[in-house]
N, C-alpha and C positions, 0 to 999 in steps of 0.2 A: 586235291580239291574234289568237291565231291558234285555232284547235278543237284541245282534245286528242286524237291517234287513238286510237281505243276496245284496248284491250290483251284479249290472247286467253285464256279462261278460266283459271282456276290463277297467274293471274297476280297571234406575239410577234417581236415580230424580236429578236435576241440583246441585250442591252443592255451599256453599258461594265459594270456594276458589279450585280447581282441579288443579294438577298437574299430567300428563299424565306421568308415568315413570314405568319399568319395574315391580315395585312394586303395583301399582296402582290396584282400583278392579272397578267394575261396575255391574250393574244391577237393577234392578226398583221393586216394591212390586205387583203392582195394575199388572194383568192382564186382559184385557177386550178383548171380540172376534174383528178379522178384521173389520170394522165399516164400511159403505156405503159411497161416497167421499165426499154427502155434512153433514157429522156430526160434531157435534162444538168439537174442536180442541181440546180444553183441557181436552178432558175422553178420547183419542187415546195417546197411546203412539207408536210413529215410529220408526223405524229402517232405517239406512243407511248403510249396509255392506258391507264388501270385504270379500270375499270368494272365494267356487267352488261348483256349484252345480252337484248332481250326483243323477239319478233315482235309487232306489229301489224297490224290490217287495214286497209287504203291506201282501202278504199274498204266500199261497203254489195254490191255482186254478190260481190265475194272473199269478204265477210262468209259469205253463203249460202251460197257454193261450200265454201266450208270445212265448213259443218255438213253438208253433203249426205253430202259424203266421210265425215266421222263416220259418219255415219248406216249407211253401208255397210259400216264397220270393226269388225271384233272388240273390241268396249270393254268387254266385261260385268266387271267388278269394277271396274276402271279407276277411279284417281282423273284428276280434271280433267287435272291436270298430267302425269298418265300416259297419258291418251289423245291426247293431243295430241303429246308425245315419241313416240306411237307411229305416231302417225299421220303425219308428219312423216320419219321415218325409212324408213318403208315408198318402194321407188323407183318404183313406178305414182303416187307424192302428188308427184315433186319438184315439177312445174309451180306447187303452193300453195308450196313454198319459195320457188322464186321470183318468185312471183306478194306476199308479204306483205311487209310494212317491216321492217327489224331496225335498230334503235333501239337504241345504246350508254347509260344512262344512267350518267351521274358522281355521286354525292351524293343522288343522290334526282331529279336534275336531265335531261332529255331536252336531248342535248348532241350527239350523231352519228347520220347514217343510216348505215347502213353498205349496203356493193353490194362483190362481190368482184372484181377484176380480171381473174382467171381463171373463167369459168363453174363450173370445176369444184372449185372452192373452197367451194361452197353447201353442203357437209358440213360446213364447219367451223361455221357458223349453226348446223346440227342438232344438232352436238356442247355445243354452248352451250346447249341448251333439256333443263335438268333433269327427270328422270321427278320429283324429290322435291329441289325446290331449298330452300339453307337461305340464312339471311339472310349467311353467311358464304363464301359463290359468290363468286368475283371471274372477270373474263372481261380478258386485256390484247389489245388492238388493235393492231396496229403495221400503217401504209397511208402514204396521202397524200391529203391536205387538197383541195379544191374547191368549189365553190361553194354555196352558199344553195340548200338545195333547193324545186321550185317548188311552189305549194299542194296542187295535185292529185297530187304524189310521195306522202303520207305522212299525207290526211287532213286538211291544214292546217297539220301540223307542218314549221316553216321553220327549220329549223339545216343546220347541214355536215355537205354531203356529205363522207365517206370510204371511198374505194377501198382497201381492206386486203388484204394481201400474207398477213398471219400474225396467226392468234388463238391465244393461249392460255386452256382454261377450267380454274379447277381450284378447291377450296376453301379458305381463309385456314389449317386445320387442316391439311392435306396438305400445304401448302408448308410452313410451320414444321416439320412432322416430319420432312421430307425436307431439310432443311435440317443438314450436319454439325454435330453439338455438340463442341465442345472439351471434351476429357477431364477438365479440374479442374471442370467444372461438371455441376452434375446436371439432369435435366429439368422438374424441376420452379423449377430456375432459370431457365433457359434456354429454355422455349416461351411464358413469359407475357410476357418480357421482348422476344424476338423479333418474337410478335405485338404488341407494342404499337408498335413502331416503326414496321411496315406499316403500321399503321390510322395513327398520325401520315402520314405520307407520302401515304396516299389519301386523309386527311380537307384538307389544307393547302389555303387559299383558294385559288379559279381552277385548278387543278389536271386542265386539261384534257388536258395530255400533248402543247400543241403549239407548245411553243418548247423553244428548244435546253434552257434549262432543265431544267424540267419532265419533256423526254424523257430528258436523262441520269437522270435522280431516278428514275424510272418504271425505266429499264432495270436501275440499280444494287439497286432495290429488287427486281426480279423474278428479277432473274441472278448477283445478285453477291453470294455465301452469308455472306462476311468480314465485311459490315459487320454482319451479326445476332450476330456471336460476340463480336465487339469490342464492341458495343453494351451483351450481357449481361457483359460480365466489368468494363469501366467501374461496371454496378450494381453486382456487386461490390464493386466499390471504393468506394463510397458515392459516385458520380458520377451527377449525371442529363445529361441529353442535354438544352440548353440551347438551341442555333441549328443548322440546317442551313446553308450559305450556300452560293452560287454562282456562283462567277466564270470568266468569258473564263481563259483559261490564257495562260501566257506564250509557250508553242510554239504559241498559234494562228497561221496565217499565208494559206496556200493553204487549209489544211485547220481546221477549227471545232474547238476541241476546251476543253471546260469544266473547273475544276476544283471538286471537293463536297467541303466541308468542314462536319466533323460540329464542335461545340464540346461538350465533355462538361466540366460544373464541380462538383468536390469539395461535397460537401454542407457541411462544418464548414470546411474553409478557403478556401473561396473561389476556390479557385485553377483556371483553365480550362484545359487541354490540346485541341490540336485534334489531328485524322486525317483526311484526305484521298486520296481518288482522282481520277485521271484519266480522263474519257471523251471519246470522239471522238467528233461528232453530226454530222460532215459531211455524212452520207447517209442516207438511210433505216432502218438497222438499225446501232445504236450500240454503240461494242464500247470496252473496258478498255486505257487506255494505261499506266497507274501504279497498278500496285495499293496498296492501302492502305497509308498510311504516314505519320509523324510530320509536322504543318504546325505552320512555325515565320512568323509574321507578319512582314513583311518593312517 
């Protein structure tokens, strides 16, 4: 068992056949370090996650060194979580940027280190660290996968490392808003319904965001606005959203590419329709081959 590190104030390989469901598991064997951007694709494995990132202190001197800096910073009214967003942001503090651990947790669960590939990526950690965060923050990761980090990295805490490329932080409200509503629907059909499908898709067992899976799931859910519109108009129709599922596509070849199928089934007749997209996960950042569209079981 490992020590948990003290948190700062205010605080798979592809398979033939994958069905995403409650029961469901993930994760991958090979761990290899973050790799440089132009390395050949098939010795990295990536990640695509939904989480929340939050700094830690790696150690008991960074602990100090951090309060000292307070100590010297303009905080008078300052809530916790505001002095620290402040302190952190100011660029005479980066060296305690990169001096602390930033920790992805998934579910509640301490799941990634994260370390940026580019030095000067360590803004986007700050951007992640709410003056006034609400339990509705989400933060998405998209990096590559490496190894077990070693005790003295993070305090004791020993998960995967990840070298990240691109975060996104924003909150589960803003995305819904910002997300097109189709004109026969009203909003107040339309954002509870939207939101409920995100929070399926980030609550779904193992749901680390690092198999091919998983990271189309993750990317469709964060980029791809169609499936929230289809989703609410399905309610409409007195349809729930029944199974996600995920399978290898038939155009995989050279290239990895999955396909998601939603099952929505009629509440009084039983009856299932599915929809489906195509995504490509061959590389690091997963992009839309088929946009949504009628699956008929073959």
């Amino acid at each position: 068992m490992h020590n948990k590190p003290e948190t700062l104030p205010g605080n798979a390989h592809e398979s033939r056949r994958s069905v995403i469901s409650p029961s469901a598991t993930s994760g991958t064997d090979a761990e290899p370090s973050p790799a440089p951007p132009n390395a050949r694709s098939h010795t990295l494995e990536y990640v695509y996650a939904i989480g929340r990132i939050a700094p830690r202190f790696p150690s008991l001197s960074v602990e100090k060194e951090f309060a000292q800096a307070t100590g010297r910073a303009e905080t008078m009214g300052l809530t916790d979580r505001q002095a620290l967003h402040a302190l952190l942001a100011e660029r005479q503090n980066r060296y305690l940027v990169r001096q602390l651990c930033w920790v992805l947790t998934i579910e509640g669960l301490d799941t990634y280190i994260l370390t940026p590939r580019n030095p000067m990526d360590y803004d986007m950690l700050v951007e992640a660290v709410r003056p006034a965060p609400r339990p509705a923050d989400v933060d998405i990761v998209i990096g590559i996968r490496g190894p077990i980090a070693p005790p003295d990295m993070c305090n004791g805490l020993m998960v995967p490392i990840v070298g990240f490329d691109q975060i996104y932080s924003f909150d589960i409200d803003a995305l819904v808003k910002s997300i097109p509503r189709p004109a026969q629907l009203t909003r107040e059909q339309f954002e509870p319904a939207a939101e409920e499908l995100l929070q399926r898709i980030m609550t779904m067992a193992d749901n680390a965001g690092a198999t091919d899976e998983y990271r189309a799931l993750n990317y469709v859910a964060a980029r791809y606005p169609a499936i929230y519109a289809t989703t609410t108009e399905r309610f409409a129709q007195n349809s729930s959203l029944t199974a996600i599922e995920v399978r290898p596509s038939r155009l995989s070849g050279v290239r990895r590419i999955v396909d998601l199928i939603f099952s929505f089934t009629h509440r009084q007749t039983d009856v299932t329709e599915k929809d489906f997209v195509r995504v490509d996960v061959t590389e690091e950042f997963p992009f839309l081959i088929t946009k949504l569209s009628p699956y008929f079981d073959r």
